[in-house]
N, C-alpha and C positions, 0 to 999 in steps of 0.2 A: 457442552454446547458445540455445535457444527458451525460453521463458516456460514451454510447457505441459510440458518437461522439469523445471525447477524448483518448477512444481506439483505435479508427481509426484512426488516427492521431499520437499517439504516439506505438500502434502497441498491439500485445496483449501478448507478452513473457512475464513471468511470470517464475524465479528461483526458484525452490523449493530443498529442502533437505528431507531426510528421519531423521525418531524421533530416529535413532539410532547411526545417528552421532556423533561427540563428538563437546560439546560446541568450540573447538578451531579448527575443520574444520569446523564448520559454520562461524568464525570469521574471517577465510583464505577465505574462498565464498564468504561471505559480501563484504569483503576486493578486491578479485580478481575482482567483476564480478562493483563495484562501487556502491552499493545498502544500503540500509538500512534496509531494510527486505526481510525475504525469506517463502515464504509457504513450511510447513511442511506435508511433502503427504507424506501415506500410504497404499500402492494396490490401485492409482487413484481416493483415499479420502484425502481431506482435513483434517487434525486431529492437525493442529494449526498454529500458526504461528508466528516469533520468529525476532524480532528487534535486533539493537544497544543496544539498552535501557534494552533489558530483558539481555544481556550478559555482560554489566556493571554493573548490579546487581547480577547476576548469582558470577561475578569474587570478586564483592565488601564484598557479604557475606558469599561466599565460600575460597577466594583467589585463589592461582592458580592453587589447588586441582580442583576446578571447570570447569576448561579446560576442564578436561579428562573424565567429566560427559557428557548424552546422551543428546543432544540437548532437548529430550524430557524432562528434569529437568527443566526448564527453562521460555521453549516456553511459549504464551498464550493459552490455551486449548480452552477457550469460544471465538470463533471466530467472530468476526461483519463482514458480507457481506454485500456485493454492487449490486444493480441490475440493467441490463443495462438500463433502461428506467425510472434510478432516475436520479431527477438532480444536478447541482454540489451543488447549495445553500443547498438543505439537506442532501448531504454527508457534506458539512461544517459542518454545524449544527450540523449534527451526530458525527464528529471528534473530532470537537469541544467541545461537552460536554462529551465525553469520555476520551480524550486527545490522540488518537490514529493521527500516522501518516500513517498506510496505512491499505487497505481495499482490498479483496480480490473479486473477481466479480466474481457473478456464474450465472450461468443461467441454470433453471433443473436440478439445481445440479452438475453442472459440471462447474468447473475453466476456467472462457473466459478470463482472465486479473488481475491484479491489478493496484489499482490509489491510489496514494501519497496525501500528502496534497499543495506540491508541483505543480504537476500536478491541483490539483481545484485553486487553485490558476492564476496558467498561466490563465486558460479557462477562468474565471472571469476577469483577467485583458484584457483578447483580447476581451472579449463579452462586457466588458466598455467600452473600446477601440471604437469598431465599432459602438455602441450606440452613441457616444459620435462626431465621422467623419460624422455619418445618421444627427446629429442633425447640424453638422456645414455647412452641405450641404445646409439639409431646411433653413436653418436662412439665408443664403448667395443668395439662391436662391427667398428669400421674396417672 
């Protein structure tokens, strides 16, 4: 399964914040919008992109002075993308050996979606899934 199949499906919004927010309205967005991460755009450029994970550390080595710093403290700056017409096994793989849980999808440079590790997941267990209903079909069908 591709990427841009799973975009299709689950749609292509994509929450972003600006690098001059402060760590504690990113945590209220997170928070609001049910997310785990948010792309960090600047004038319709990607310039990072900012987790649960980087604002528990953010608070854990700052404490709660850290709130009132600019999301851009913070963020991931070296970005990993996604391209529509990879598929889910090497986004795994790439998550996977990074440890990242979501991935920002451009095409031309420009933001179509983001995919979770969540999201590769599902798509792998419904593409098991159907593999698995093809196969019980033929055997039943001898």
């Amino acid at each position: 399964m591709l990427v841009s199949q799973i975009l299709r499906r689950k749609g292509d919004l994509v929450f972003t914040i600006a690098p001059d927010e402060t760590v504690a309205a990113t945590a209220a967005l997170l928070n609001s919008r049910r997310v785990g991460a948010l792309v960090v755009m600047e004038n319709d450029s990607v310039v990072g992109i900012v987790s649960e994970r980087d604002i528990t550390r953010a608070v854990g080595e700052g404490g709660p002075a850290a709130l009132e710093q600019p999301v851009s403290s913070c963020m991931t700056r070296d970005v990993l993308y996604a391209q529509p017409g990879e598929t889910v096994d090497d986004l795994m793989a790439r998550m996977t050996d990074r440890r990242i849980r979501h991935l920002p999808v451009c095409h031309k440079e420009r933001l179509v979606g983001l995919v979770s590790i969540g999201d590769l997941v599902k798509a792998k267990i419904s593409e098991v899934q159907a593999e698995a209903e093809g196969l019980k079909a033929y055997i039943a069908a001898g």
